[in-house]
C-alpha positions as CSV (number, residue, x, y, z in Angstrom):
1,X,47.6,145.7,22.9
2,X,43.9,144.6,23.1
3,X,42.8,141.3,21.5
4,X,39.6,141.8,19.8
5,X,37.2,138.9,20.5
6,X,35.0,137.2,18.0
7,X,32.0,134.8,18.5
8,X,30.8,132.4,15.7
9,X,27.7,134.5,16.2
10,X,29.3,137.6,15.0
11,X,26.6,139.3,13.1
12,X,23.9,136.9,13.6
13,X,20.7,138.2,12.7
14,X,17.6,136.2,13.0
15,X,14.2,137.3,11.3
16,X,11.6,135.2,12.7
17,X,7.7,135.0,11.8
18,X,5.3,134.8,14.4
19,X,4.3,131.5,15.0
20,X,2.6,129.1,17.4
21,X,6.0,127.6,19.2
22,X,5.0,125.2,21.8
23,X,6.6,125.3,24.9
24,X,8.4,128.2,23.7
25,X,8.6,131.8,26.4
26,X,7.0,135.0,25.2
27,X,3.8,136.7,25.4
28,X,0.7,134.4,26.5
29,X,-1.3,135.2,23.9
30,X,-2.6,133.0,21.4
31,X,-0.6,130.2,22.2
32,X,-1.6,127.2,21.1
33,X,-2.2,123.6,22.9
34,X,0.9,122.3,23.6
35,X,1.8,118.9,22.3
36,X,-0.2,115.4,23.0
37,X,2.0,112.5,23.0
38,X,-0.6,110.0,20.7
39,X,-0.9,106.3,22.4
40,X,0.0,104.7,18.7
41,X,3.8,103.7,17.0
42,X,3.0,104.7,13.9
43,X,1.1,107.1,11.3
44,X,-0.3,106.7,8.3
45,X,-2.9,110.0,8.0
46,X,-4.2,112.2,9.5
47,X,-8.1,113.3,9.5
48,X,-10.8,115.2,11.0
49,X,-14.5,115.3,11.5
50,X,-16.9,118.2,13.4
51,X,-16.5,116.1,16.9
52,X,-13.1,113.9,16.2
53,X,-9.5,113.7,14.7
54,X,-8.9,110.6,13.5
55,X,-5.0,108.9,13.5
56,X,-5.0,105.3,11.2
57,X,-1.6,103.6,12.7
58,X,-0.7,100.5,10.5
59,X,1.9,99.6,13.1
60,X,-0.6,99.4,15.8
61,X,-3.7,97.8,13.5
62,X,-5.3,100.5,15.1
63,X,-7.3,104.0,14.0
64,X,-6.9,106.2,17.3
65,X,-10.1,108.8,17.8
66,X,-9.3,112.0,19.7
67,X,-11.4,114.9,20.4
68,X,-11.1,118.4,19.3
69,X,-9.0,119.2,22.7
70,X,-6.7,116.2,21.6
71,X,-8.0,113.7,24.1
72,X,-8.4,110.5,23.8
73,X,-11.8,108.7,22.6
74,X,-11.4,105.3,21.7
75,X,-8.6,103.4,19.9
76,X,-10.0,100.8,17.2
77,X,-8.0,97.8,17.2
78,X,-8.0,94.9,15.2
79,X,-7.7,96.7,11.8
80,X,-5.1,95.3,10.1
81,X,-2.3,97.3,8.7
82,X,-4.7,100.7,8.6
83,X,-3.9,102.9,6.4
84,X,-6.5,105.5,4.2
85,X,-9.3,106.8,5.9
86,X,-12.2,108.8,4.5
87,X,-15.6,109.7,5.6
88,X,-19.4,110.0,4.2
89,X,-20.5,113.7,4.0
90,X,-23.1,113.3,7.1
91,X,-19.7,111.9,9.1
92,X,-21.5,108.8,10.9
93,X,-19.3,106.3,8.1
94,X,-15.6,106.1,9.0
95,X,-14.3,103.9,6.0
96,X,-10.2,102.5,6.8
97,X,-8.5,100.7,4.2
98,X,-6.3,97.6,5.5
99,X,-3.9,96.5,3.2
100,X,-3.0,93.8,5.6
101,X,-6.3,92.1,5.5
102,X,-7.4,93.2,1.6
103,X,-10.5,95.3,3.3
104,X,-12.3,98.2,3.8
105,X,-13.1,98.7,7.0
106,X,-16.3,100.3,8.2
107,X,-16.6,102.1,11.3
108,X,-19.4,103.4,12.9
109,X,-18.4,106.9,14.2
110,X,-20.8,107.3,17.2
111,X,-20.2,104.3,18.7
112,X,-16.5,104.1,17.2
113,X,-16.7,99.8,16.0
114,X,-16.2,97.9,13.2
115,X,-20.2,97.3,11.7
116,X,-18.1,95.3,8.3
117,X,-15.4,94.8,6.7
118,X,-16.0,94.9,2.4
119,X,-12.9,92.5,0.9
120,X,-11.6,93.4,-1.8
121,X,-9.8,90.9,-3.2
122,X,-7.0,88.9,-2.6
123,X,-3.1,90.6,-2.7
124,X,-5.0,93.9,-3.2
125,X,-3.4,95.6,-0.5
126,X,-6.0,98.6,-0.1
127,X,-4.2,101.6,0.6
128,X,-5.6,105.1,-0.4
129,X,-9.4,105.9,-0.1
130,X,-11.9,108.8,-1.6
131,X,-15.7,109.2,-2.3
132,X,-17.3,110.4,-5.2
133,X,-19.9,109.1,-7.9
134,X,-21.7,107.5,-5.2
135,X,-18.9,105.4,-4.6
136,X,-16.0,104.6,-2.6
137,X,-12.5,104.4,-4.5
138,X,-9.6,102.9,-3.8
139,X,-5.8,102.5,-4.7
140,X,-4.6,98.9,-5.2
141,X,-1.9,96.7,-6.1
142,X,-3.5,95.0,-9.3
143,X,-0.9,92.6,-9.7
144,X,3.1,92.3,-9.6
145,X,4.1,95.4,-11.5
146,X,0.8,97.4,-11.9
147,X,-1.4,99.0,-9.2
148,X,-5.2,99.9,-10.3
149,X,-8.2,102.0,-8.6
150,X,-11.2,100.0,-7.4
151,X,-14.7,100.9,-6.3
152,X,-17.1,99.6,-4.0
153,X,-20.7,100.4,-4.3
154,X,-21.7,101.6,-0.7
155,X,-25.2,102.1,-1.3
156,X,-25.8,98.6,-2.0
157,X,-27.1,96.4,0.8
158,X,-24.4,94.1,0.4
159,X,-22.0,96.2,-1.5
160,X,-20.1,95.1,-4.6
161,X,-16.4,95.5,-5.8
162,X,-14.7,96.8,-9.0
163,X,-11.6,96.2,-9.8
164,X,-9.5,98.1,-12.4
165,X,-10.2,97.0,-16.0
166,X,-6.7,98.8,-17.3
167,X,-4.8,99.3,-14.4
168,X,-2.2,102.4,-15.5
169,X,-0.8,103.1,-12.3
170,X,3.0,101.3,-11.4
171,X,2.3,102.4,-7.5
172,X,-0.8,102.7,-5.6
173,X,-2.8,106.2,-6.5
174,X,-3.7,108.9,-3.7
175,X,-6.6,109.6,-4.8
176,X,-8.9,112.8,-3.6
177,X,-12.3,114.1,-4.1
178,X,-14.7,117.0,-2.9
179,X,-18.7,117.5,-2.7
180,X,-18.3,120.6,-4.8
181,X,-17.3,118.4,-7.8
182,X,-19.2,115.1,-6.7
183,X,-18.8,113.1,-10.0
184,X,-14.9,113.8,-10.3
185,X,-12.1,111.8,-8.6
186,X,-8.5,112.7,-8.8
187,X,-5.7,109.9,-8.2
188,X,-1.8,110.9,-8.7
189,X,1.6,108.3,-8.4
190,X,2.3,107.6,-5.3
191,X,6.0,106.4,-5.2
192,X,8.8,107.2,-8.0
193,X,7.0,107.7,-11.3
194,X,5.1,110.5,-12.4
195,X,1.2,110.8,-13.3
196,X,-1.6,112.7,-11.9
197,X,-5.2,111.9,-13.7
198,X,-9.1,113.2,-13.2
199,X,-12.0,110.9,-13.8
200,X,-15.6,111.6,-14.1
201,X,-16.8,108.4,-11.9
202,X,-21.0,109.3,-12.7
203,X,-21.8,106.1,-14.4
204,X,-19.6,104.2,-11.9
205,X,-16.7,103.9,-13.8
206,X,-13.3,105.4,-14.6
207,X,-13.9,107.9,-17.5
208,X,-10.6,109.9,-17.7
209,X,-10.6,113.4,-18.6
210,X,-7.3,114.7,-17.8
211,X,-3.7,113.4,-17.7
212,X,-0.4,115.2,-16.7
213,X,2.8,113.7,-16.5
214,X,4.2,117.4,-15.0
215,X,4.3,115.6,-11.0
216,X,4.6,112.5,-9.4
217,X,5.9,110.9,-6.2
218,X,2.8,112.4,-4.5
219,X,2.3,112.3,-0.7
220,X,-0.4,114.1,-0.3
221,X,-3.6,115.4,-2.1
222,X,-6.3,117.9,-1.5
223,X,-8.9,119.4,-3.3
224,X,-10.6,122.6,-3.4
225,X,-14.2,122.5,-1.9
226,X,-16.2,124.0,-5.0
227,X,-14.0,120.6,-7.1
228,X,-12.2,122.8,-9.4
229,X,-8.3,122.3,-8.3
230,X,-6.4,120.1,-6.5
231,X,-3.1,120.8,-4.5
232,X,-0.1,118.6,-4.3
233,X,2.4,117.5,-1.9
234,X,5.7,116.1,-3.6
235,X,8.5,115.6,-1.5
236,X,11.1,116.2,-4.4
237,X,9.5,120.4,-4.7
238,X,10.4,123.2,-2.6
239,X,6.9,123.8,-3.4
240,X,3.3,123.2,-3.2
241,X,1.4,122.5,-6.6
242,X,-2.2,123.5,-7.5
243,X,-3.6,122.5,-10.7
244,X,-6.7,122.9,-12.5
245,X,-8.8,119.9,-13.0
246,X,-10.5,120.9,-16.0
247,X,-7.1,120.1,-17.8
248,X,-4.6,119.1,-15.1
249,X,-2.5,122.8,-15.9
250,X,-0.6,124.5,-13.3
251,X,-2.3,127.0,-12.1
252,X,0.3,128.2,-9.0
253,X,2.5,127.0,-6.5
254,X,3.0,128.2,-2.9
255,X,6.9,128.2,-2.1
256,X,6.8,126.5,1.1
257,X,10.1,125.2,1.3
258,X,12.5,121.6,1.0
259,X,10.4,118.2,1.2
260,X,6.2,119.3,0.9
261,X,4.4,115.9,2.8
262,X,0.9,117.5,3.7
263,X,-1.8,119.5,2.2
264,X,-5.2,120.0,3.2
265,X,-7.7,122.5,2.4
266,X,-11.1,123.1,4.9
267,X,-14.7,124.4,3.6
268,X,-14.4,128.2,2.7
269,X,-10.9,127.3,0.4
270,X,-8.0,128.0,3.1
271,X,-5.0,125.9,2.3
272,X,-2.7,124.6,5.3
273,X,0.7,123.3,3.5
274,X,2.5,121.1,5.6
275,X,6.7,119.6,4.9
276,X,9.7,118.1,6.6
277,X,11.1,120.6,8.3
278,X,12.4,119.7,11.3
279,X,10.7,122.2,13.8
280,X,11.4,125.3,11.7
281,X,8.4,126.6,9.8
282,X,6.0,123.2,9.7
283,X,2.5,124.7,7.9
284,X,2.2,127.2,6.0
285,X,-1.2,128.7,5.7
286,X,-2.8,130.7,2.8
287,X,-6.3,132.4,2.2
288,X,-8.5,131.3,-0.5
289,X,-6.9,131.9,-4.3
290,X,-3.7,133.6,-2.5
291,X,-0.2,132.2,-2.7
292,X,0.9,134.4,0.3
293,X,1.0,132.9,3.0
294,X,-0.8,135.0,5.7
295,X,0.5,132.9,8.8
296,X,3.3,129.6,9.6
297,X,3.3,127.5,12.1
298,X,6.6,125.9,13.9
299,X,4.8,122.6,15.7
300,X,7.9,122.5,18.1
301,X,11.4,123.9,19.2
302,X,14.8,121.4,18.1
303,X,14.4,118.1,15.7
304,X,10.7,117.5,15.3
305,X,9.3,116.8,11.8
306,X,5.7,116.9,10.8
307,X,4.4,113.0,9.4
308,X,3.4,112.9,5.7
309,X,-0.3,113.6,5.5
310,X,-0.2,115.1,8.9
311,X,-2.2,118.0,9.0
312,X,-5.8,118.3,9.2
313,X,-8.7,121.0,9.3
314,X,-11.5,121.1,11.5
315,X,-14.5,121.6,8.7
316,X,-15.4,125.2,9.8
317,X,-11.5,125.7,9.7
318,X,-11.7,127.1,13.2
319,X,-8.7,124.7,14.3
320,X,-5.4,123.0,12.8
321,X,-4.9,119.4,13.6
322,X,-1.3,118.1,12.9
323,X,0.9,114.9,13.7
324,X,4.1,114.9,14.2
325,X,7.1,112.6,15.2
326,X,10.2,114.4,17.3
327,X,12.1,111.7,17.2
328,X,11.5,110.7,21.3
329,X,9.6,107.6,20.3
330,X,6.0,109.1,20.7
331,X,3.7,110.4,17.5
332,X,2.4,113.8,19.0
333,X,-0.7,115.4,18.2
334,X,-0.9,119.5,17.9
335,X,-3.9,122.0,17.8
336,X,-3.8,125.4,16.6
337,X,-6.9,127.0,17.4
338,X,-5.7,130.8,16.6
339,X,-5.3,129.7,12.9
340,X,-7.3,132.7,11.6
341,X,-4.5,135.3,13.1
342,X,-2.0,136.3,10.9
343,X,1.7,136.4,11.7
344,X,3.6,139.2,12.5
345,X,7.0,139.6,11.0
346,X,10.7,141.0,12.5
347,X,13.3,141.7,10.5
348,X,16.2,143.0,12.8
349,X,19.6,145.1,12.0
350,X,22.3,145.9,13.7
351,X,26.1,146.3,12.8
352,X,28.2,143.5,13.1
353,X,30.7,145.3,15.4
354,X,30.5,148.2,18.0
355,X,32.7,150.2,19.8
356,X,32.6,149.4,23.4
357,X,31.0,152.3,25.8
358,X,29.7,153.7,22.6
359,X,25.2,153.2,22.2
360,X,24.7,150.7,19.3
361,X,21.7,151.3,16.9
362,X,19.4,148.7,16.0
363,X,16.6,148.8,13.5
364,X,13.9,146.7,12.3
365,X,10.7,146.6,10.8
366,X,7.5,145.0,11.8
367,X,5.6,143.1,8.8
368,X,2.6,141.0,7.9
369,X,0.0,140.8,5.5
370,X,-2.8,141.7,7.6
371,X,-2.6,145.2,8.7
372,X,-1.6,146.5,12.5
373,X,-3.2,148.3,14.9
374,X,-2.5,152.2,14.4
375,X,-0.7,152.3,17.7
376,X,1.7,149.6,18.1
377,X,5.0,148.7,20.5
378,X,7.7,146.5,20.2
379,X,9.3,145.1,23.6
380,X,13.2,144.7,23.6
381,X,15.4,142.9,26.2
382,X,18.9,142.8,26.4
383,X,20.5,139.1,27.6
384,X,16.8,139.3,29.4
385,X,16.7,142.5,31.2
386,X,14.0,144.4,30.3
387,X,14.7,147.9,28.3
388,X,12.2,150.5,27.4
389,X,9.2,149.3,25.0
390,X,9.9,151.5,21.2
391,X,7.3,152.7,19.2
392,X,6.4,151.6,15.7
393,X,6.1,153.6,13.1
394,X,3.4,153.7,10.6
395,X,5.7,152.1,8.0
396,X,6.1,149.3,10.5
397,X,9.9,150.8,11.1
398,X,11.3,151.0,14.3
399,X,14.7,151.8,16.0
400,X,16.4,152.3,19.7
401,X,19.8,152.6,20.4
402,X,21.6,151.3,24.1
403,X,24.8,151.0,25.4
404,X,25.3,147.4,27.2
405,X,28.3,147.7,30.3
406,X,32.1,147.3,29.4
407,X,31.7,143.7,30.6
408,X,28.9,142.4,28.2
409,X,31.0,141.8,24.8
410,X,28.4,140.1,22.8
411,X,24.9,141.0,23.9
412,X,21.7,139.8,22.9
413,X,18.4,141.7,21.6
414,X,15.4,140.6,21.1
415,X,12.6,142.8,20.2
416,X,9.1,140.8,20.7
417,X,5.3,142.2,19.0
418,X,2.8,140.7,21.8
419,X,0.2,140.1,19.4
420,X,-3.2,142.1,18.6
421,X,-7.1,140.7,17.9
422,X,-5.5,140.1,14.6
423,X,-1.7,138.6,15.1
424,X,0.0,136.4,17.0
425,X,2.8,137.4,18.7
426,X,6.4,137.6,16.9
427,X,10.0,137.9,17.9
428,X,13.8,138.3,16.6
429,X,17.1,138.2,17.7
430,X,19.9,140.1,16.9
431,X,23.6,139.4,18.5
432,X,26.3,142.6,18.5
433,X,29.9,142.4,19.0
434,X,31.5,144.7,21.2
435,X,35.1,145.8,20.6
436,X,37.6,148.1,22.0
């Protein structure tokens, strides 16, 4: 009597997106750079500029400058506990809030030094930073059990400080803005309670116009560049927020997955969604006013998770800029510079079980939601060796059938799209059983 065999991969079938894995085999095209070990310990955000991405690392005191190609600049040292960064519009004014000193730092981004440091007030602990109204905002501890939003006047030759009048906030706000909507800040709770407010900031002060109490626990916060919604990042979602600001309603959410940490959004509206995923799908990328996402990234292969606020565009949205921490010790830095290509989707099916010397049939179909070239292949190996390339249909079906040797009981297919002008290249694996 013959004992029939069975794997703990019986029936495994594996529908993969396309996506940028670094340092993974496949096709060469439109791969992106592979990782850059950072020289910092820690990571607070993550930012970019036309000509630099920008890491602040309290651990280090230090805000490390990199190039577009991930290189290294300069590293600022000597700013204590840095945390939020933001930058004037003309991007020659890096401002760095340092909780450990109760400062703003201001760096001069050609020449990448400290040209002042602003106080702003003892135990203030300075922590997130945004622009708007002419001003420069900040999140604060206001005193033991309150945190407030100040302002410092940056136009003024020797700029002044607010603080908050009626601090409402029990943790230190992330606060957001965009030149679109120049008068109107947004700030959201930070750390286990819930709040999310607008202000018009014209006159200088905080003149609230819309309260929700529908999220909370923020990490991150983006807004739209024309200032009329603002995405969130809140770790307890499987899901992306966007609201409207006019009235702080829910206007979608992008299902992205467990533990959002990252949002940003570049200059024609493109959303890059970024959570703890732990190498599987990191990003998640969507088109202006879609909720589709069109493309997701997976930063790296095995235990690698992406670093709340993380992810950063490039203002012409031309590249992807995102941190992440695989658990070696060293903060890495990725670039995607193929962002605008869309991914290209296997699904894979097979039956779990096959007689053996008998051809198995394997289907599939080939997905995304930008469309294909008219004339299109898939390549399939099994175990590695190389079988004939199968057409796809118009449907984006496909199907071939083989029969592995008596000896190979559980053989491997995977069935690869090498990528187009539009797509990056996809794969999936399917795993068949053998019996006799």
């Amino acid at each position: 009597m013959r004992i029939r065999r069975r794997a703990a991969s019986v029936a495994l079938i594996m529908a993969a997106a396309s996506f940028n894995l670094l340092g993974a085999p496949g096709p060469a095209a439109a791969q992106p750079q592979a990782g850059i070990a950072l020289p910092v310990r820690s990571h607070w955000q993550t930012l970019a500029d036309s000509r630099h991405v920008y890491v602040s690392a309290p651990g280090d005191d230090a805000v490390l400058a990199t190039d577009h190609d991930g290189q290294v600049v300069k590293k600022v040292e000597g700013l204590d506990g840095a945390r939020g960064m933001t930058e004037s519009a003309d991007e020659s004014t890096l401002y760095v809030a340092l909780p450990d000193a109760d400062a703003i730092s201001v760096i001069d981004t050609a020449t990448l030094t400290e040209t002042r440091r602003i106080s702003t007030g003892a135990d203030t602990g300075p922590e997130s930073l945004a622009l708007a109204g002419g001003r420069l905002f900040f999140g604060y501890q206001a005193d033991l059990f309150n945190a407030g939003i100040g302002s410092v006047a940056i136009a003024e030759a020797t700029p002044s400080v607010s603080l908050d009048d009626n601090p409402v906030w029990l943790s230190k706000p992330r606060l957001a803005s965009s030149p679109g909507a120049p008068d109107r800040l947004v700030a959201a709770e930070s750390e286990m309670a819930l709040g999310m407010r607008v202000y018009n900031v014209g006159s200088g002060t905080l003149q609230e116009t819309a309260y929700s109490d529908a999220v909370g626990n923020v990490a991150d916060v983006a807004v739209t560049p024309d200032g009329s919604s603002a995405i969130t990042a809140n770790g307890s979602n499987y899901y992306h927020q966007r609201w409207r600001l006019s009235d702080l309603t829910e206007e979608a959410q992008y299902d992205t997955g467990p533990y959002p940490n990252s949002v940003a959004v570049d200059s024609h509206g493109t959303v890059a969604a970024g959570i703890v995923a732990g190498g599987q799908w990191d990003v998640y990328i969507y088109r202006k006013g879609e909720t589709a996402a069109y493309r997701t990234v997976a930063l790296s292969p095995g235990r690698a998770d992406l670093v709340d606020r993380g992810v950063a565009w490039a203002p012409d949205g031309n590249r992807l800029f995102t941190t992440r921490f695989p658990y070696s010790g060293e903060f890495t830095l990725d670039i995607v510079t193929d962002v605008a290509k869309a991914s290209s989707t296997i699904s894979l099916s097979a039956p779990p079980t096959n007689p053996v010397g008998t051809p198995v049939t394997v289907t599939g179909k080939l997905t995304s939601l930008a469309p294909f070239p008219k004339h299109r292949t898939v390549t399939v190996t099994r175990n590695g060796v190389q079988l004939p390339d199968v057409k796809v249909r118009r449907n984006g079906t496909f199907s071939f059938s083989d029969t592995p040797p008596d000896w190979n009981t559980y053989p491997q297919y995977t069935v690869t799209y090498a990528g187009d002008a539009q797509h990056v290249p996809g794969t999936a694996t399917v795993i068949v059983e053998f019996v006799g």
